[in-house]
C-alpha positions, 0 to 999 in steps of 0.5 A: 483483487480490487480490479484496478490494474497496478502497473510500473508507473503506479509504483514509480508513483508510490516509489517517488513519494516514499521518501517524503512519508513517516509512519511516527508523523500525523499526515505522515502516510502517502495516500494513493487512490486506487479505482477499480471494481472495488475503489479503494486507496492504498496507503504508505509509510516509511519508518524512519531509521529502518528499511520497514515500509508500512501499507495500509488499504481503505475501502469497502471490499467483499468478503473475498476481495478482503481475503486476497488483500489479507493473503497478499499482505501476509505472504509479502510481509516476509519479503526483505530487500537486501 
């Protein structure tokens, strides 16, 4: 979407610093930049007690590249992991 390949170590990344984020806490959130065609940084966090990752993207993408973003966030919005 935004041009930058996300690969496994990029996951592991994001999956190492999970943990350590709280979506309730200022600074609670774990930036992770993302510098492809279009730069852009995703954020997570964690809500305490549950299994809800919140995600969060900056950035100044198009009209398309936001409506891709918009789809995929949606239609992994109704995954569960069990």
């Amino acid at each position: 979407m935004s041009g930058y390949d996300f690969d496994d170590s990029d996951w592991q990344a994001v999956e190492s610093a999970l943990p350590g984020t709280d979506v309730e806490e200022p600074g609670g959130w774990y930036d992770y930049p993302l510098s492809g065609r279009v730069p852009m940084t995703l954020l997570v966090a964690a809500d305490p007690g549950s299994s809800v990752v919140f995600v969060r993207l900056t950035g100044e993408p198009d009209d398309r590249t936001r409506a891709r973003i918009e789809a995929a966030v949606h239609i992994f919005s109704r995954y569960t992991m069990r």
